[in-house]
N, C-alpha and C positions, 0 to 999 in steps of 0.2 A: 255554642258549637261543641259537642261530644267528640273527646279525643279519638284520632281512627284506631280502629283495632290491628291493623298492617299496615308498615310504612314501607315500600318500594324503592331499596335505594341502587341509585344508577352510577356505576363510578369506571373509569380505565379500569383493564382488568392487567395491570402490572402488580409487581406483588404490595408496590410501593402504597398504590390507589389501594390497593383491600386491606393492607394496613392500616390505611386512614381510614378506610369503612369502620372496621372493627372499633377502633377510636369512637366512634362518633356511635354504633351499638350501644359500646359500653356504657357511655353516656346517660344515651336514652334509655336503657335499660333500668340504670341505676335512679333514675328520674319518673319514667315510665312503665314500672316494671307489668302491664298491664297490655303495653303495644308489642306484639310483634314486628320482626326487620326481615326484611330479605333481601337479598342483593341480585340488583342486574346488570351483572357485567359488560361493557362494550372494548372492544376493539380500536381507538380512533387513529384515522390517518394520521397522525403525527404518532403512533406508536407504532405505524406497518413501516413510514417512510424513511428512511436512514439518513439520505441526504442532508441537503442544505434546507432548515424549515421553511424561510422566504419562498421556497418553489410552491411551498403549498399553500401560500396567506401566513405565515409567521402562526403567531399561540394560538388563533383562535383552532389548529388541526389538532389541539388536544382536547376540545371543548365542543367541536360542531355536533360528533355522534352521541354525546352525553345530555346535550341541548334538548337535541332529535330527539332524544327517549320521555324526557319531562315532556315534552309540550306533549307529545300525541298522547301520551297518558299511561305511557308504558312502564313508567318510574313515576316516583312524589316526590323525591328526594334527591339531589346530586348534591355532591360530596367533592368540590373542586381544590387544588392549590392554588390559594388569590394569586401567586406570578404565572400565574398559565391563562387567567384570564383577561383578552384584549381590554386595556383601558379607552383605548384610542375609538373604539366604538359603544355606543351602550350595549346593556345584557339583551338578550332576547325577549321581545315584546312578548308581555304575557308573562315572563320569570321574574321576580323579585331575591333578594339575598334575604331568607329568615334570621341568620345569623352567624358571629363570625366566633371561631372558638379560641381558647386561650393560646395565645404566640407560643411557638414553640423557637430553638436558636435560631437568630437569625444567619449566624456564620458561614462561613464555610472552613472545610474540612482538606490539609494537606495528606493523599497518603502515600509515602514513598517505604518500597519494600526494604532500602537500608535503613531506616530510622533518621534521616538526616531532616532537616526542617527547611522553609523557604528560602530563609538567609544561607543555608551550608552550600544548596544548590550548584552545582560547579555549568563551568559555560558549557552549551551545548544542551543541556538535559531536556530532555521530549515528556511535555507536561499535557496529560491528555484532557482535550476539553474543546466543546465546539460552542461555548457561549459569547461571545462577544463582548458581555461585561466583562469578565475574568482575562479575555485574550489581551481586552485594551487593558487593562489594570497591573498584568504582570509587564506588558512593553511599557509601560511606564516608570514603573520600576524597578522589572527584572530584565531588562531589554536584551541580557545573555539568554537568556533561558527559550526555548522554541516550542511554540504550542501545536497540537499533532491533533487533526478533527478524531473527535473522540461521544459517538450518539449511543442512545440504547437507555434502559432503566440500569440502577447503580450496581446491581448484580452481574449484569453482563459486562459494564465498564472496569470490574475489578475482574475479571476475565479476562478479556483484554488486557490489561496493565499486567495480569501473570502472565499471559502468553509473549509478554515481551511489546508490542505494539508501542507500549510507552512506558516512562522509564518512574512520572507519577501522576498521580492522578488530582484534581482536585475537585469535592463534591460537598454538596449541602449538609451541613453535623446533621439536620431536623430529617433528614433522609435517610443516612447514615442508623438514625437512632431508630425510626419508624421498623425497619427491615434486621433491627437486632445486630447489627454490623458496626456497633460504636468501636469495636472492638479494633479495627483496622486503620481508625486513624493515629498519624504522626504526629501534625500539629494544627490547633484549631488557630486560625487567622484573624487576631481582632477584625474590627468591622471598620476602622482607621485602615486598614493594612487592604483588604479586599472588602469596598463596597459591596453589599445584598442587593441583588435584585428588590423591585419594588414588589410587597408582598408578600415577602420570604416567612414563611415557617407559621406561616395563617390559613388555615382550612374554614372555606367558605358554604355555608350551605344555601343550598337552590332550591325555591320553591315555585312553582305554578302563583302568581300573584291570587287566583281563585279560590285556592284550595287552602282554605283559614281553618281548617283542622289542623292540618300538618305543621302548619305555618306558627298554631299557637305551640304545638305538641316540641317543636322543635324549638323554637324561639328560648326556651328558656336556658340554652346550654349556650348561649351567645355570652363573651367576654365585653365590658364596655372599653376596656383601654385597647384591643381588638379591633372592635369597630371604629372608635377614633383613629387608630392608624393607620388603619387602613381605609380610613375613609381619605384622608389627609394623603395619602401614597395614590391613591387612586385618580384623586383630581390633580394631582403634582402631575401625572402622565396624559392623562384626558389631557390638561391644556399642552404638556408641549408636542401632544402628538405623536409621540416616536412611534419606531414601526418594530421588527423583531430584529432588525439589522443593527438599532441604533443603540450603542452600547452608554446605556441609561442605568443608573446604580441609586439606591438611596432608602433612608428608613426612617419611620417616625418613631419615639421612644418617648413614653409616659412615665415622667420621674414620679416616688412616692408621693411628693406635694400637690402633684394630678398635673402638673403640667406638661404641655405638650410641645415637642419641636420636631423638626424634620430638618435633616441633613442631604443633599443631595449633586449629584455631579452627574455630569454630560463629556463623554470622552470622544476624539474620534478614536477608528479603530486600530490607527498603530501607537495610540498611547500618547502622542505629540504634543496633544493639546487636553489640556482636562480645564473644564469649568466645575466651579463648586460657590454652595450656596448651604448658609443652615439658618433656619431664624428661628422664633420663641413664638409661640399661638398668641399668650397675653392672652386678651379677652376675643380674640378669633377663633370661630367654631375649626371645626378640620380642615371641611372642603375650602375654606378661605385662607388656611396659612398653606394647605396643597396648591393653590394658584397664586398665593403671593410668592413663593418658593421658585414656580416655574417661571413667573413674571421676573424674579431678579435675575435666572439663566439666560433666558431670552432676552435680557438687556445685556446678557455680557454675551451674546450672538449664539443661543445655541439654537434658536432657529434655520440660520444659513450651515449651522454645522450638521444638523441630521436631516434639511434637503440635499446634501452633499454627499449622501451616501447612498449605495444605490440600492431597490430591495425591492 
């Protein structure tokens, strides 16, 4: 199959998504330099709606209008962030993942405009942020501190935070970095202190299963300790289900010996109760230490605990 001479890539049109386009040009470029890229931007419901995401279906309303564009034919290529895409159902019939690119931090990012750190925090302080892993995570350990719904792309959220709205913000480092803004954080939060979303700081690429030009054209920029983790984070969630409500945290991390484990916890959402689970692959491929993981949650009840939430 002769590599295509255009690849059509479909991504959010925040600044954050064409940052990560760019990424993934550059890539191909340096690989391909042979193929043209074009970008076609969309719009998707979870970037018009402000609200609460559960109104709209939770992740999958950053992913439906980016979907739409691969299949009809309108794009080759989407350019997704693996925590924006629903685990809890398969990809779209007809889409395959060509590959996943090299991890970028998994962390998250404190930024408060006096310089002060998580621990300095005094009671009362309005910490902006509508994710629900982070809301349970700080009421469990910062149960002084008050979180203020806080949506939008990270440019507008630190807008926000200067106009006063809220007093700090807390965002993705690999976000932060993407949009040239490393510059504004306080303090970066081991991944001990604030579990990652499952997926965090892994750019997925989307291909039409049919279209083995693209597929091979792009496949080559694919990371393997990448795909292991996220392959392994992937199925950790496919089995326990959660929905966009369920404040679910967790990450797989490939030591240099190649070995793989996954860390993971199930909160509810005022922090009350946290389940946590890590084990070691050993000689289990991903998807099998991703369901052994969930399997030892759901033994210490985290099934009854995210039917308990409502979404």
């Amino acid at each position: 199959m002769s590599a295509p001479e255009l690849i059509r890539i479909v991504s959010r049109s925040s600044p954050m998504a064409l940052a990560q386009v760019e990424r993934v040009r550059g890539e191909l470029a340096a690989r391909h330099p042979g193929i043209r890229t074009e970008v076609v931007p969309v719009t998707t419901s979870g970037d018009r709606w402000m609200g609460d995401l559960s109104a709209l279906g939770g992740k999958g309303a950053f992913t439906k209008e980016v979907d739409a564009a691969l299949l009809a034919g309108e794009a080759d290529l989407a350019v997704h962030c693996v925590k924006d895409i629903p685990a809890d159902r398969p990809l779209p019939a007809g889409t395959t993942f060509a590959a996943f690119l090299e991890r970028d931090d998994i962390r998250d990012a404190l930024i408060h405009p006096g310089g002060l750190t998580l621990d300095q925090l005094p009671d009362g302080t309005r910490v902006g942020t509508s994710s629900v892993r982070r809301i349970a995570q700080l009421a469990a350990s910062y149960p002084h501190l008050q979180c203020v719904p806080m949506r939008g792309n990270a440019n507008r959220r630190l807008e926000k935070l200067h106009a006063g709205n809220a007093d700090a913000l807390l965002l993705a480092v690999s976000g932060l970095e993407r949009i040239g803004r490393r510059d504004v954080v306080t303090e970066i939060l081991p991944a001990e202190t604030m579990c990652p979303p499952i997926g965090a700081g892994i750019l997925a690429l989307q291909c039409r299963e049919d279209d083995t030009g693209t597929i091979d054209a792009v496949s080559a920029l694919g990371d393997r300790d990448a795909f292991r983790e996220a392959t392994a984070e992937r199925m950790f969630l496919h089995v326990l289900q959660g929905h966009c409500n369920s404040p679910i945290a967790g990450y797989a991390k490939t030591e240099r010996s190649g070995e793989l484990s996954l860390r993971a916890c199930v909160f509810t959402p005022d922090g009350k109760t946290v389940l946590n689970a890590h084990e070691w692959a050993g000689p289990l491929d991903p998807a099998t230490l991703g369901t052994s993981v969930a399997v030892a949650l759901l033994r210490q009840g985290a099934r009854d605990l995210i039917d308990s939430i409502a979404h």
